[in-house]
C-alpha atoms as one frame of an Amber mdcrd trajectory, in Angstrom:
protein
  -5.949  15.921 -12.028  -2.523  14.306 -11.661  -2.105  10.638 -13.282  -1.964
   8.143 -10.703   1.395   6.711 -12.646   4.538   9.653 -13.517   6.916  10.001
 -15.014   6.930   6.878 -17.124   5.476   6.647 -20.384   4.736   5.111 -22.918
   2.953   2.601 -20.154   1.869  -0.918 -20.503  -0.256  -1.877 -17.398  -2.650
  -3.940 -16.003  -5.338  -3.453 -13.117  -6.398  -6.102 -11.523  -9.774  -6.117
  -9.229 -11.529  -9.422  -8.278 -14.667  -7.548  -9.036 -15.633  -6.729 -12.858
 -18.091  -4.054 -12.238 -14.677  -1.724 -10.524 -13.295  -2.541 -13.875 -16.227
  -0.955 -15.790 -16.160   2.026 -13.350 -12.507   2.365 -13.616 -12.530   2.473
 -17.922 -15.416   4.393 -18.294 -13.855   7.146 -15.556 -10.472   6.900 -17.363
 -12.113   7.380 -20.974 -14.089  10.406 -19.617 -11.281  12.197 -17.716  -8.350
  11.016 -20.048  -6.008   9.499 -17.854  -2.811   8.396 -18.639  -4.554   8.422
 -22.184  -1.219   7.178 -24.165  -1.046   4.119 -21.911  -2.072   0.398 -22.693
  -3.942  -0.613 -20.185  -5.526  -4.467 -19.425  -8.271  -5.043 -17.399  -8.190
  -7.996 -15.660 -10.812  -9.502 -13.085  -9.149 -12.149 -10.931  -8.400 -13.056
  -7.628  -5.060 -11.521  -6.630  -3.191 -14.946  -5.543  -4.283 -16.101  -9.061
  -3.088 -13.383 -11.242  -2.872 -14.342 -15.132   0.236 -13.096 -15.598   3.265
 -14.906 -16.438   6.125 -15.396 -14.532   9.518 -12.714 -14.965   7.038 -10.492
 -16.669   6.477  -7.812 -14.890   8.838  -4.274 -14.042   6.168  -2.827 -10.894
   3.971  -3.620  -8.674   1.723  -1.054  -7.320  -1.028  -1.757  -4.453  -2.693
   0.955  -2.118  -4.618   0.636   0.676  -5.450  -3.329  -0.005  -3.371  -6.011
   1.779  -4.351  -4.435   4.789  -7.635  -6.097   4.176  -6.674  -9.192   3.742
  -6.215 -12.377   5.361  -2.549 -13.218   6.494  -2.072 -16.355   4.725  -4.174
 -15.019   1.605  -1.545 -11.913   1.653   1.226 -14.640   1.496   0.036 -16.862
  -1.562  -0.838 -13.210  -3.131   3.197 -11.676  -2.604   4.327 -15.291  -3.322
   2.357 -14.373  -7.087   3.707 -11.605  -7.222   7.550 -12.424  -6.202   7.073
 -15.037  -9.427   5.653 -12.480 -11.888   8.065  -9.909 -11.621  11.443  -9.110
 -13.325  14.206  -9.367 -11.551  15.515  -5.628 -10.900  11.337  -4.858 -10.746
  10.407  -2.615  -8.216   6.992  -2.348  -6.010   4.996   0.252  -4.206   3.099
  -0.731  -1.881   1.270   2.296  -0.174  -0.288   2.370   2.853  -1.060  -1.532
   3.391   0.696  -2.839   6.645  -1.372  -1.223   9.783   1.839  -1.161  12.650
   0.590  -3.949  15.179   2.401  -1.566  17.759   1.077   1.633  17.182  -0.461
   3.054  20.503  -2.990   4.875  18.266  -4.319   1.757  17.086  -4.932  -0.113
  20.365  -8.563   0.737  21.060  -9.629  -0.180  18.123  -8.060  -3.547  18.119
  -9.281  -4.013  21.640 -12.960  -3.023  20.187 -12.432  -5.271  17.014 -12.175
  -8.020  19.801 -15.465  -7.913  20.917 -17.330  -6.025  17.656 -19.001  -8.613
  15.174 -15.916 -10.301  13.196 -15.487  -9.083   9.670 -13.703 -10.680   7.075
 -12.473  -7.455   5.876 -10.951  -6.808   9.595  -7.675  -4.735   9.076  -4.438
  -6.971   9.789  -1.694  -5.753  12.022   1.849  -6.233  11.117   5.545  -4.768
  12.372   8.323  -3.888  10.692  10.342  -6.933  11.472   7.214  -8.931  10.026
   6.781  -6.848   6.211  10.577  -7.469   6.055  10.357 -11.038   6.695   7.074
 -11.152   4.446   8.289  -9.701   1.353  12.061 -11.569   2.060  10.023 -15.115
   2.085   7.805 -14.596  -1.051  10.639 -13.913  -3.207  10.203 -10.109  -4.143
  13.394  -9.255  -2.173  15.209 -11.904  -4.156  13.785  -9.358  -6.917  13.943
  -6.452  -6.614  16.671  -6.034  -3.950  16.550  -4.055  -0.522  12.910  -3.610
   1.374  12.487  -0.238   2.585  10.188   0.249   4.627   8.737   4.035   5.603
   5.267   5.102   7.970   2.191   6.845   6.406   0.710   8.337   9.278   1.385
   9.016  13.006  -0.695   9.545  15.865  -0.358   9.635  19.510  -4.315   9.549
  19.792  -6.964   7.523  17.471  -8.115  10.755  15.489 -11.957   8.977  15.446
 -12.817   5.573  17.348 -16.264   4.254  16.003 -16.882   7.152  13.796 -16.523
   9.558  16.272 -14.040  12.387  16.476 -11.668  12.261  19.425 -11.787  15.344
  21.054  -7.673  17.301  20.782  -6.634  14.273  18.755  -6.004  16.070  15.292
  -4.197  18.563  17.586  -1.955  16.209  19.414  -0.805  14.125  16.391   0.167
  17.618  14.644   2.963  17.492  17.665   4.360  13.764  15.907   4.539  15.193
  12.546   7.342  13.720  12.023   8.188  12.190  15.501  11.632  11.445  17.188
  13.171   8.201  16.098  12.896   6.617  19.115   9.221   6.743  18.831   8.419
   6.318  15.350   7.457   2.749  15.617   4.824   3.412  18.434   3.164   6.078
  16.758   3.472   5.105  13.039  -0.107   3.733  12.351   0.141   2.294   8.916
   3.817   1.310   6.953   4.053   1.355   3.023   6.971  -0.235   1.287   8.475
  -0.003  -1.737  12.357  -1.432  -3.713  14.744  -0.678  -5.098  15.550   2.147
  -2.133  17.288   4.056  -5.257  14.089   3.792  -7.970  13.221   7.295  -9.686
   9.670   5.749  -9.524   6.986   8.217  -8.173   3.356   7.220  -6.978   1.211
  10.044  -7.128  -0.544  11.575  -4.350  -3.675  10.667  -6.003  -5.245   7.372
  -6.917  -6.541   6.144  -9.943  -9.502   7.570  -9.477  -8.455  10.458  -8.158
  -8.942   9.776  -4.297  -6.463  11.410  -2.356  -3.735   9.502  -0.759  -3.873
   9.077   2.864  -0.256  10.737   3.188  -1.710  13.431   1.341   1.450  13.636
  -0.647   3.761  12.197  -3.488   5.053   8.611  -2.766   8.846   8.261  -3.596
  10.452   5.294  -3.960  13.624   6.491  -2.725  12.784   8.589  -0.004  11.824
   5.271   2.045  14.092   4.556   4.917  15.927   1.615   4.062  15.706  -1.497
   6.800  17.912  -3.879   6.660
């Protein structure tokens, strides 16, 4: 099993869920399988716009697969947090967590999210322009220097609209893999970002807990493509 966290080490780090009992799952799981086993590692249950951390104290910032889920201006008072705690010259990784509010994969299942029961949990649509802006406002550019900004996935078709497979569409998207330029930002379905664009730092292509990335690869900081 790869650690979720290489190469560095020693490492001092704190996770941070808003429920305890993930917590409990995530020690006892780590003590079992002996991840990053020389690390110090806090466990702290808190809502993330309230971390407990103190201001200038922290070198990275990793989230994957959260903000997506939540509210717009909760996201904002959360990277506001999160601009203050860090050093300046820290670094973030945030993987898979902006869902592209243009992607042409993703438009039936908006349009079905606008007549399905509301959900609190509701993935948020964002574009490029508007993670820039995000993470300029909150202070983590001021930071860490130059957003990049890079796409997860692409698809031309939605590989599965309410839990069932679309027929061709794994085929299909296998064409975009990567896709020209000119399209990328109609058939990139979910950004990651991640500064400094020159950072050594490398997010596994596993989780914590060993889930697999949806990439299905290695996250490097500086293979994002920088946007300006």
């Amino acid at each position: 099993m790869r650690n979720w966290l290489t190469p560095l080490a020693p490492i001092r780090a704190a996770m941070v869920r808003v429920r305890c009992n993930m917590l409990t799952r995530f020690a006892r799981y780590r003590e079992t399988h002996k991840v990053c086993p020389e690390a110090e590692v806090a466990l702290v249950c808190a809502s993330a716009e309230q971390l407990p951390l103190a201001d200038n104290s922290v070198d990275l910032v990793i989230s994957s697969s959260v903000f997506l889920h939540m509210g717009k201006s909760f996201l904002l008072s959360t990277l506001e947090r999160m601009g203050r705690m860090l050093k300046p010259g820290g670094a973030i990784a945030f993987d898979t967590s902006f869902p592209n509010r243009r992607s042409i994969s993703l438009l039936p299942i908006r349009l079905d999210g606008l007549v399905a029961p509301d959900k609190p949990n509701r993935s948020k649509y964002y574009t490029r322009s508007e993670i820039a802006a995000l993470l300029r406002d909150t202070g983590i550019v001021g930071k860490c220097g130059p957003i990049t900004i890079g796409a997860t996935e692409f698809a031309l078709v939605p590989p599965l609209i309410r839990r069932v497979q679309v027929l061709l569409a794994a085929r299909l998207n296998a064409l975009l893999s990567p896709p020209p330029r000119v399209l990328e930002d109609l058939v990139a379905m979910i950004y990651s970002a991640g500064a400094p664009s020159t950072s050594p730092t490398v997010v596994g292509a596993s989780d914590f807990i060993g889930n697999p990335r949806s990439a299905g690869a290695a996250i490097d900081l500086g293979a994002f493509e920088v946007v300006p």
